[in-house]
BADREN-556443 format. One record per residue: residue number from 1; residue in one letter; x, y, z of N, C-alpha, C, O in turn. Coordinates in pm, whole numbers, plus 32768, in hexadecimal, padded with zeros to 4 digits. Example, Ala and Ser with C-alpha at 12.3 -4.5 7.8 and 13.67 -1.06 7.14 Angstrom:
BADREN-556443
- num|residu|nX|nY|nZ|caX|caY|caZ|cX|cY|cZ|oX|oY|oZ
- 1|A|8527|7DC7|830C|84CE|7E3E|830C|8528|7EB6|830C|8590|7EB4|834E
- 2|S|8505|7F1F|82C4|8557|7F96|82CA|850A|8003|8313|853D|8072|8324
END
This chain:
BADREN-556443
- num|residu|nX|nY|nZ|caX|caY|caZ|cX|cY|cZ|oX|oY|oZ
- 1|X|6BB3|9D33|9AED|6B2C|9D00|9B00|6AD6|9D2A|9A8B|6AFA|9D77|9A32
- 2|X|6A5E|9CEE|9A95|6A03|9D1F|99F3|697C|9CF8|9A52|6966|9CF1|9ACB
- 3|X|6934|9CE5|99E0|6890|9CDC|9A13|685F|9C3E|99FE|686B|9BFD|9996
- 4|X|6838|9C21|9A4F|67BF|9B7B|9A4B|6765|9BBB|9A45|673F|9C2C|9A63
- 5|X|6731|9B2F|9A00|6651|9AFB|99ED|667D|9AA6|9A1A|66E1|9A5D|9A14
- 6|X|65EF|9ABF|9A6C|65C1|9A61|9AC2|6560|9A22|9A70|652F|9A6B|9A1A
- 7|X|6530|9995|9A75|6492|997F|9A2F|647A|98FC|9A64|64B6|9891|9A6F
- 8|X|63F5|993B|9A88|6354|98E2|9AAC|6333|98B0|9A6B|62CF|98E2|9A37
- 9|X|6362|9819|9A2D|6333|97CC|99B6|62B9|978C|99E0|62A3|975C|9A50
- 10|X|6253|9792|995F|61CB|9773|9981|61DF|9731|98ED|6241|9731|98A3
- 11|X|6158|96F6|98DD|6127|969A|9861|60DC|96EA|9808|60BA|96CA|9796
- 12|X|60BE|9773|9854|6037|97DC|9810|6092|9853|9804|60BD|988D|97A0
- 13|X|60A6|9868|9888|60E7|9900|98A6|6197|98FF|98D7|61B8|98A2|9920
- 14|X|6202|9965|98AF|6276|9948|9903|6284|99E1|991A|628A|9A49|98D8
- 15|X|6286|99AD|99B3|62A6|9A4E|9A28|6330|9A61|9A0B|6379|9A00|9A1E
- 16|X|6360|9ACC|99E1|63F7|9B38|99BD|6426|9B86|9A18|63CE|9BD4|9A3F
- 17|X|64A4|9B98|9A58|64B7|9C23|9A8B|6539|9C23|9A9C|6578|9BB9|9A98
- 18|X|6575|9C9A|9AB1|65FA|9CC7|9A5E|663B|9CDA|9AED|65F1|9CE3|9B4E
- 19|X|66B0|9CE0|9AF8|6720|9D27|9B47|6737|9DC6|9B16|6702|9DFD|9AB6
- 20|X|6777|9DED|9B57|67E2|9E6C|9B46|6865|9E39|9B0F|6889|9DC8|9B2F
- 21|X|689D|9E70|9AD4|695B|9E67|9AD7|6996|9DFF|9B32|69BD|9D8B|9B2D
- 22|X|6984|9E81|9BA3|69C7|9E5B|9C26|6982|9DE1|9C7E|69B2|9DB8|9CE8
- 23|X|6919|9DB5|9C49|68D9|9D1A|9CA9|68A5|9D5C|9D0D|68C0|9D23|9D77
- 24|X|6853|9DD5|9D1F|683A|9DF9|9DB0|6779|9DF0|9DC0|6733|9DD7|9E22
- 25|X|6757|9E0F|9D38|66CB|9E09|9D2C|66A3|9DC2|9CE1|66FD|9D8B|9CA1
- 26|X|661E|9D9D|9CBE|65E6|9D4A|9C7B|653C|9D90|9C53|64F4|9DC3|9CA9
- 27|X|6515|9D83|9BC4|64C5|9DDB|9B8C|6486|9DA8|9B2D|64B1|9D77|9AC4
- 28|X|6402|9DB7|9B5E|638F|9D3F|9AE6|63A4|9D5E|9A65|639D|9DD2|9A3B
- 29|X|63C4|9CE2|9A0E|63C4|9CF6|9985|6355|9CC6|9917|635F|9CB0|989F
- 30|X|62C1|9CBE|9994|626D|9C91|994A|6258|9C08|992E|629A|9BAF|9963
- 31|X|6208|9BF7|98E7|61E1|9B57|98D0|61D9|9B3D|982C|61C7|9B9D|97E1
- 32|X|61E7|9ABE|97FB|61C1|9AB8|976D|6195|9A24|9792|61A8|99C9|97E2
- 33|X|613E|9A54|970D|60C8|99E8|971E|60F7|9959|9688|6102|9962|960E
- 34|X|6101|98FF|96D7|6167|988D|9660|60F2|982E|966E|60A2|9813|96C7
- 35|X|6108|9803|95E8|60D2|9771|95B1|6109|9706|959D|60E5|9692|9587
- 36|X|618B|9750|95AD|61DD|96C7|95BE|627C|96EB|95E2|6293|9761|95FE
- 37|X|62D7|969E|95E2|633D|96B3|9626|63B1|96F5|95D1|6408|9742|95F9
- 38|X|639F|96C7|9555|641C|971A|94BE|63C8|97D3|9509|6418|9827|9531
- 39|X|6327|97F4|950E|62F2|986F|94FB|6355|98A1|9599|63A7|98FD|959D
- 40|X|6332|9853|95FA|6381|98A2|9699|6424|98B5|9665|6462|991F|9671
- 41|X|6447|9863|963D|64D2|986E|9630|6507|98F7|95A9|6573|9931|95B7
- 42|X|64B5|9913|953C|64B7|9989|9509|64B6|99EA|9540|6512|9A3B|953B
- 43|X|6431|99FB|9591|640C|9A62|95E7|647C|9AA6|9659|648E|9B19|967F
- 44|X|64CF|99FE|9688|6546|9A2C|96DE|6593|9A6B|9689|65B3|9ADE|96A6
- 45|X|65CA|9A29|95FA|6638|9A77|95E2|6641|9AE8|95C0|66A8|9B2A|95CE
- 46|X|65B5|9B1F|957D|65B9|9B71|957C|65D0|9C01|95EA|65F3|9C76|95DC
- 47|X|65B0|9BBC|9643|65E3|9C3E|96A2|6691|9C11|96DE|66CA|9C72|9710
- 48|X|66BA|9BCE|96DE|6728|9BAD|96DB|6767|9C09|969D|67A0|9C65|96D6
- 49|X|6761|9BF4|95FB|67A7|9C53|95B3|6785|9CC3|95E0|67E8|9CF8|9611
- 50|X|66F9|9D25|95EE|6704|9D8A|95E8|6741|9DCB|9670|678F|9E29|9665
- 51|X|671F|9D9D|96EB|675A|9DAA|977C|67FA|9D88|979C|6826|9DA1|980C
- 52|X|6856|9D4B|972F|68E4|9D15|975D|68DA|9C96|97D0|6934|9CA2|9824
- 53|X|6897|9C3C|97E2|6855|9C18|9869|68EC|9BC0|9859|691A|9BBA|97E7
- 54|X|6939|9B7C|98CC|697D|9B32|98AE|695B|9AB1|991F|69B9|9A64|9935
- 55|X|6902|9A9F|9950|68FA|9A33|997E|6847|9A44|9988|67FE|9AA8|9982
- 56|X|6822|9981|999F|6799|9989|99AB|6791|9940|9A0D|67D9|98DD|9A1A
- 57|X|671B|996F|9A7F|66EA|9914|9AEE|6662|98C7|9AB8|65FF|990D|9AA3
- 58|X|665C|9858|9AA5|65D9|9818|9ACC|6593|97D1|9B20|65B5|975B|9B2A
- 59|X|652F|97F9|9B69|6506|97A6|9BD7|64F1|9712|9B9A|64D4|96DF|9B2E
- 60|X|6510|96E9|9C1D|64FA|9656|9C30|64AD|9610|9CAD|64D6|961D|9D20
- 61|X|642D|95BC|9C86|6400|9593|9D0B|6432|951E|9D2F|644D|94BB|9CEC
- 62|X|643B|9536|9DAB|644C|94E8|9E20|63FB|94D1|9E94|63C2|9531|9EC9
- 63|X|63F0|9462|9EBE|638F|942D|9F2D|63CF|9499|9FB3|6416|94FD|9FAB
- 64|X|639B|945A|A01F|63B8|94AD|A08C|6436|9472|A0E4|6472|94BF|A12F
- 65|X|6452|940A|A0DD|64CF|939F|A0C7|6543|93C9|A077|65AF|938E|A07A
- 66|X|6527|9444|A021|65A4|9445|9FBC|658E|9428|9F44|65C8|9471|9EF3
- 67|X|655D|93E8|9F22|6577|9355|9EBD|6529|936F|9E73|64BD|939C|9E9B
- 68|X|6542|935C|9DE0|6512|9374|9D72|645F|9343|9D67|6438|92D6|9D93
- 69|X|6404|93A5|9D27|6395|93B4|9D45|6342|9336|9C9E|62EC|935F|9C50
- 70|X|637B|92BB|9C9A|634F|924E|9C2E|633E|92A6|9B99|6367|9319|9BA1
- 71|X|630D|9282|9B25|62ED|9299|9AAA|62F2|9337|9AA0|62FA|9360|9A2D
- 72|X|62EE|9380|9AEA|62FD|9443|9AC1|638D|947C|9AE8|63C3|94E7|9ACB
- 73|X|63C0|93FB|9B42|6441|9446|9B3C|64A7|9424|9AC4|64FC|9463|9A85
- 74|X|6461|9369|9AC2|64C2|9336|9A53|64A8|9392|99C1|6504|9386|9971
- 75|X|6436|93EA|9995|63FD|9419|9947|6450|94AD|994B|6484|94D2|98E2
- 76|X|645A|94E9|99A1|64A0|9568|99B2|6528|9554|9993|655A|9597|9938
- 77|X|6584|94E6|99E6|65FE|94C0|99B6|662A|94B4|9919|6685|94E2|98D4
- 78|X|65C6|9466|9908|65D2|9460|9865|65A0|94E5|97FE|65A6|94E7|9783
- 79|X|6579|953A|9848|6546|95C0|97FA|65F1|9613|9817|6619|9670|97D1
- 80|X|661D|95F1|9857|6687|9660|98C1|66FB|9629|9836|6734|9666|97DB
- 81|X|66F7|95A3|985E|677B|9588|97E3|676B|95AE|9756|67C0|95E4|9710
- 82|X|66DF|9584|972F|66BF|95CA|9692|66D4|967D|9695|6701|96CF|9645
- 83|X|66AB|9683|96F8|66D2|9761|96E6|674F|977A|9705|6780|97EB|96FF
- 84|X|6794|9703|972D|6856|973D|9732|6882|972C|96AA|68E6|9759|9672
- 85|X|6814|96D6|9678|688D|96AB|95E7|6845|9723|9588|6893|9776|9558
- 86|X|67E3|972D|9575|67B5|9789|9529|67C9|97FF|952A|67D0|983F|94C1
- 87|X|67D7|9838|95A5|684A|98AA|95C1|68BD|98ED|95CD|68E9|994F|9591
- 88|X|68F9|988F|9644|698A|9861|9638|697D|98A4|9696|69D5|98FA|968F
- 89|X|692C|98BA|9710|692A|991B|9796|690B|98BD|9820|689C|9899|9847
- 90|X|6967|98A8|984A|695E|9866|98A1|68E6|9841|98EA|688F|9889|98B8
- 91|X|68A4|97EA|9958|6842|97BA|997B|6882|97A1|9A12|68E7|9761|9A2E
- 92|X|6829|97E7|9A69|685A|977D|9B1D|6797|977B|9B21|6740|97BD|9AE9
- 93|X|679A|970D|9B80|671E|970B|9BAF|6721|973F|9C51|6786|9751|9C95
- 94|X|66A1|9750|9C74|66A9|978E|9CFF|661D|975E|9D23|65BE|9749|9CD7
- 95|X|6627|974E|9DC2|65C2|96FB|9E0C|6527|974C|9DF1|652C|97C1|9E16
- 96|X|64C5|972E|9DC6|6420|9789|9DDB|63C5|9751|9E0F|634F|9767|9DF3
- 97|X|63EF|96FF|9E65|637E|96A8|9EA8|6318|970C|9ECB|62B3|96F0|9E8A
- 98|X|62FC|979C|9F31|62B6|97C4|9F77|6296|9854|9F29|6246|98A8|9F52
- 99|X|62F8|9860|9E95|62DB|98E8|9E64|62A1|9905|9E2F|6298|997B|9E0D
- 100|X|6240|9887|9DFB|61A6|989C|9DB3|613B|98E1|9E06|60F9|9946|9DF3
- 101|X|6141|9881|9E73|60E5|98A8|9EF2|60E7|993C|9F54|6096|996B|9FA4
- 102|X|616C|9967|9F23|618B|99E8|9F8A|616F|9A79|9EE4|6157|9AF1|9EF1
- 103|X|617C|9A38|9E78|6140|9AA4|9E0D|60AA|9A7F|9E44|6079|9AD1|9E92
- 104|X|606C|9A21|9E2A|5FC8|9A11|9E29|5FAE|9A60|9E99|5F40|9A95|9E8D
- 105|X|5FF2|9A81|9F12|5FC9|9A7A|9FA7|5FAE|9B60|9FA8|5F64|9BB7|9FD5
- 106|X|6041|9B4B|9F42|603B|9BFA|9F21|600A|9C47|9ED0|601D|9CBF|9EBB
- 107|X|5FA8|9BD6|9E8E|5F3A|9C18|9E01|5ED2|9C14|9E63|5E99|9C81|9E67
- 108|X|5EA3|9BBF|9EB5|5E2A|9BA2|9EF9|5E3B|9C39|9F59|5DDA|9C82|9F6C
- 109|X|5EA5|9C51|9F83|5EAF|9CC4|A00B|5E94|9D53|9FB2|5E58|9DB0|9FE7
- 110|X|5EBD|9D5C|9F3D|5ECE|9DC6|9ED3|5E14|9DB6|9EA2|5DE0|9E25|9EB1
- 111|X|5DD6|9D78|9E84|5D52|9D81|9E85|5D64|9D4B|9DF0|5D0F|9D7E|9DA7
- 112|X|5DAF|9CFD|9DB5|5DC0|9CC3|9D2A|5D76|9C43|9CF3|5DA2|9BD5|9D15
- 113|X|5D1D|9C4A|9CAF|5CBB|9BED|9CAC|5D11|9BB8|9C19|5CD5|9B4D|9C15
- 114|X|5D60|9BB2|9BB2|5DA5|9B88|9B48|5E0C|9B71|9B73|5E5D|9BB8|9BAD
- 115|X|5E0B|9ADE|9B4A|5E8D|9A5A|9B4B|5F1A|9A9B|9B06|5F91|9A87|9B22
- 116|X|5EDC|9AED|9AA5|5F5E|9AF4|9A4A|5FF0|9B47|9AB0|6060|9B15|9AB4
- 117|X|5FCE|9BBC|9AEF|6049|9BC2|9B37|6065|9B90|9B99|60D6|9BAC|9BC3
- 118|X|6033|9B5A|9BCA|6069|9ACF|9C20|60F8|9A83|9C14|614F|9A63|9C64
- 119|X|60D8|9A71|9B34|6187|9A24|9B32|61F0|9A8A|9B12|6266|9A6A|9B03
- 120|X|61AC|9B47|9B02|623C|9B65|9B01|6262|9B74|9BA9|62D6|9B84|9BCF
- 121|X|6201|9B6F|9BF5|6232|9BA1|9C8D|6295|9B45|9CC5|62ED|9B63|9D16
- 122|X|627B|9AC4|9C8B|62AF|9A38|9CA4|633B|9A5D|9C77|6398|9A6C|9CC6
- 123|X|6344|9A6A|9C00|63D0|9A8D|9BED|6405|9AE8|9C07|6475|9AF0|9BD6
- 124|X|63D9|9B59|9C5D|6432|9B9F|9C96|6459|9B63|9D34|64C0|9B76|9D74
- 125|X|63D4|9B0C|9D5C|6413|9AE8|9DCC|64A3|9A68|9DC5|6503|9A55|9E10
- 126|X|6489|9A3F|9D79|64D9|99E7|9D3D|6579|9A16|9D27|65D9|99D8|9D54
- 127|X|6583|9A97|9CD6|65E6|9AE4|9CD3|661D|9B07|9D2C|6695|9AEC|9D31
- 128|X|65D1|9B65|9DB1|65F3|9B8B|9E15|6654|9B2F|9E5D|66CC|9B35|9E77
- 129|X|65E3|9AC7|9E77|6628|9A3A|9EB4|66DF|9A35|9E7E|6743|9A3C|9EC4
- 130|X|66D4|9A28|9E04|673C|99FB|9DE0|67BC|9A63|9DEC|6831|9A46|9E05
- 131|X|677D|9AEE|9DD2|67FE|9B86|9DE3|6832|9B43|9E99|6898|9B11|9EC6
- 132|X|67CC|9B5F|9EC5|6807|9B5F|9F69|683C|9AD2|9F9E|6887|9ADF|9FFF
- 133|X|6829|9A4A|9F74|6893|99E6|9F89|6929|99F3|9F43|6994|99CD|9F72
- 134|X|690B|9A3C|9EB2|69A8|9A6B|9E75|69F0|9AD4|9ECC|6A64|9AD1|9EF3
- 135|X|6996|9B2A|9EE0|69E7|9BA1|9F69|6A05|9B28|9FE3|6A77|9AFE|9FF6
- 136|X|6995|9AFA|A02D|69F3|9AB2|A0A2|6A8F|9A63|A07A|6AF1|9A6A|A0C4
- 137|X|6A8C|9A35|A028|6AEF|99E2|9FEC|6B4D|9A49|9FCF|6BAD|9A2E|A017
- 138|X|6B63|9AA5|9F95|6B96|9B06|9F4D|6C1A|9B25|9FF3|6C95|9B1B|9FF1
- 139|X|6BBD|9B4A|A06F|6BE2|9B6D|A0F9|6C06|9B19|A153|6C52|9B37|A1AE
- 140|X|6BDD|9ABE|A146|6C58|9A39|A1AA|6CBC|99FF|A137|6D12|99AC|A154
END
């Protein structure tokens, strides 16, 4: 096993957060602030290299149906394939329909009046999400 990023792709900001080794935790890696998509995709590799990361999660929205969320998912898809090739680190996407809203929901309870950690919380919930469907799977 090795370590995933997770990331909260935004148009302004992309929420980061790391695994452990072992896939058991998940740990804010901060946010970087992009102007454009070559700047997010630097920003990833660079921690790539320096972390060993060997796989990347990126959220993907989806309606509440499942189903791909029009022009931001087709936009993320196409960010997901440009950062496999530019890396050479694999890409899965994973469902975030509700993990924007459940970071916003835990900055608001935390007394957090700034947006900005919002998208790394996102991507840890995002992460989380994704460690514990690989463990269920892992056990049946």
């Amino acid at each position: 096993m090795g370590k995933i990023l997770a990331v909260d792709y935004g148009t302004v900001r992309v929420g980061l957060a790391l695994s452990d080794e072992e896939q058991q935790w998940a740990f804010g890696r901060g946010i970087a602030s992009v102007a454009s998509d070559a700047e997010a995709i630097a920003a990833i590799d660079a921690i790539l290299k320096k972390e060993q990361v060997e796989k990347i999660v990126l959220g993907l929205p989806l309606t509440l149906r499942g189903e791909e969320d029009g022009k931001m998912a087709t936009k993320i898809q196409d960010f997901g394939r440009r950062l496999k090739e530019a890396t050479g680190v694999s890409v899965e996407f994973e469902d975030e329909r509700l993990s924007s809203e459940a970071a916003h929901q835990l900055a608001h309870d935390a007394g957090k009046k700034s947006t900005a950690p919002v998208d790394e919380q996102t991507a840890i919930l995002l992460l989380e999400s994704y460690l514990q469907r690989q463990r269920h799977a892992r056990s049946t």
